[in-house]
C-alpha beads as a LAMMPS data file, in Angstrom:
LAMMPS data file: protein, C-alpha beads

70 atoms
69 bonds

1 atom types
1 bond types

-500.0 500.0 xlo xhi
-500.0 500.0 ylo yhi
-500.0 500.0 zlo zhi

Masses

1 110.0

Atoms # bond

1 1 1 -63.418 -46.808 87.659
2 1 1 -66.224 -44.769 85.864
3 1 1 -65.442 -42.570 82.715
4 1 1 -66.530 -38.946 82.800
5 1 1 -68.946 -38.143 80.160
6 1 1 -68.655 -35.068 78.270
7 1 1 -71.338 -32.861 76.819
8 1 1 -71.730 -33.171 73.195
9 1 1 -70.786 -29.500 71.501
10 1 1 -72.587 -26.776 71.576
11 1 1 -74.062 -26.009 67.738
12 1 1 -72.723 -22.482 66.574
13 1 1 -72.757 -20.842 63.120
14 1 1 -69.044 -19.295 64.124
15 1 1 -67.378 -18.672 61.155
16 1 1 -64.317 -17.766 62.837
17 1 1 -64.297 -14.052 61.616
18 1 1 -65.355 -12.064 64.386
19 1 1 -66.176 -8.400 63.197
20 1 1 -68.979 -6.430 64.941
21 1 1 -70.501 -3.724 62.464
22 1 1 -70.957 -0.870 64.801
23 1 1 -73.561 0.391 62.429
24 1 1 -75.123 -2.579 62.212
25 1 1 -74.663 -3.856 66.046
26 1 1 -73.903 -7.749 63.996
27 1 1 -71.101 -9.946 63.802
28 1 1 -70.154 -9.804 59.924
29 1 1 -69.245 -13.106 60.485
30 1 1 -72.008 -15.124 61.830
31 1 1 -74.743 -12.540 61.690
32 1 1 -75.325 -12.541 65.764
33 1 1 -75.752 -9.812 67.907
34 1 1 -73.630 -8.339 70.801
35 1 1 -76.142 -10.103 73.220
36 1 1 -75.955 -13.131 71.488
37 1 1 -72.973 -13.995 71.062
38 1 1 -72.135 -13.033 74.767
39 1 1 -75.199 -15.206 75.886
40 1 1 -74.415 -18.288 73.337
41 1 1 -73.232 -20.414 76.106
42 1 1 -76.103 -19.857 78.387
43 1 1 -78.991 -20.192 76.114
44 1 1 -80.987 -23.591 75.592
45 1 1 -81.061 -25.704 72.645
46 1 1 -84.373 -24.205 71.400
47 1 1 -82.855 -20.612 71.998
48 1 1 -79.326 -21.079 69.516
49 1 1 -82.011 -23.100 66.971
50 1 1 -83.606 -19.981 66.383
51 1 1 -81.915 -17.806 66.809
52 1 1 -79.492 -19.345 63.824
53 1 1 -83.003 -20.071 62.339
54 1 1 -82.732 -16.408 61.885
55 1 1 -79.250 -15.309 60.589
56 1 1 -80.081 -16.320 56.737
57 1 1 -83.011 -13.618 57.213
58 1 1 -80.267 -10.644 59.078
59 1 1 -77.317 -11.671 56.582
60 1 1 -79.610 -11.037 53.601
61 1 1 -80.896 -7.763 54.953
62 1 1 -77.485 -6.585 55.899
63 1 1 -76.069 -7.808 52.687
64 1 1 -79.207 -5.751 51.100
65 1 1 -78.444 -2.645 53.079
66 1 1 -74.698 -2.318 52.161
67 1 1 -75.987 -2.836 49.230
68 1 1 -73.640 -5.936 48.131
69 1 1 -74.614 -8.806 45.958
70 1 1 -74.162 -12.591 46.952

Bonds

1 1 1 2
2 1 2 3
3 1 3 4
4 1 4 5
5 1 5 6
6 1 6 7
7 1 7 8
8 1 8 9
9 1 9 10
10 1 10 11
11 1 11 12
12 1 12 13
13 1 13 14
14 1 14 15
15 1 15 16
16 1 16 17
17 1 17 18
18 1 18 19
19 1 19 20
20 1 20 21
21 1 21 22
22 1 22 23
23 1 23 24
24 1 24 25
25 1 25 26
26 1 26 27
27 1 27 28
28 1 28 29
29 1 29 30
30 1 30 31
31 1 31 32
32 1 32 33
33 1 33 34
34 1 34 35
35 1 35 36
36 1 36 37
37 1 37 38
38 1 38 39
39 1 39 40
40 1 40 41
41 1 41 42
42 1 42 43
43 1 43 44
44 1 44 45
45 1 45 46
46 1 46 47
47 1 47 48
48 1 48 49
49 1 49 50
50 1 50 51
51 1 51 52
52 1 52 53
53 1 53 54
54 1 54 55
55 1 55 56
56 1 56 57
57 1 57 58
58 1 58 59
59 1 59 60
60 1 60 61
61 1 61 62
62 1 62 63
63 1 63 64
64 1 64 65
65 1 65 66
66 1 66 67
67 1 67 68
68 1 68 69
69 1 69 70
């Protein structure tokens, strides 16, 4: 009898509050884009690590440009 292994889960910064800002073509939630978060799945390691490498930099600057302080 042999045990199926299982992948070990894929990293995401889901917040579970999916809301894409038209304006803004970003999830208010996680700070992905449309592409992104339809590609997640599909992308490598390296690809999710920076692209979440990025979302501090996008919330800020969408925090910035509504104006809103954190």
């Amino acid at each position: 009898m042999t045990l199926a292994t299982s992948k070990p889960p894929i990293d995401t910064p889901c917040v579970k509050v999916c809301f894409v800002d038209p304006k803004a073509q970003l999830c208010v939630g996680c700070f992905r884009t449309l592409e992104e978060l339809g590609r997640w799945t599909r992308y490598s390691d390296a690809e999710r690590t920076a692209v979440m490498d990025a979302l501090p930099a996008r919330e800020a600057a969408y925090q910035v440009g509504r104006g809103a302080r954190r």
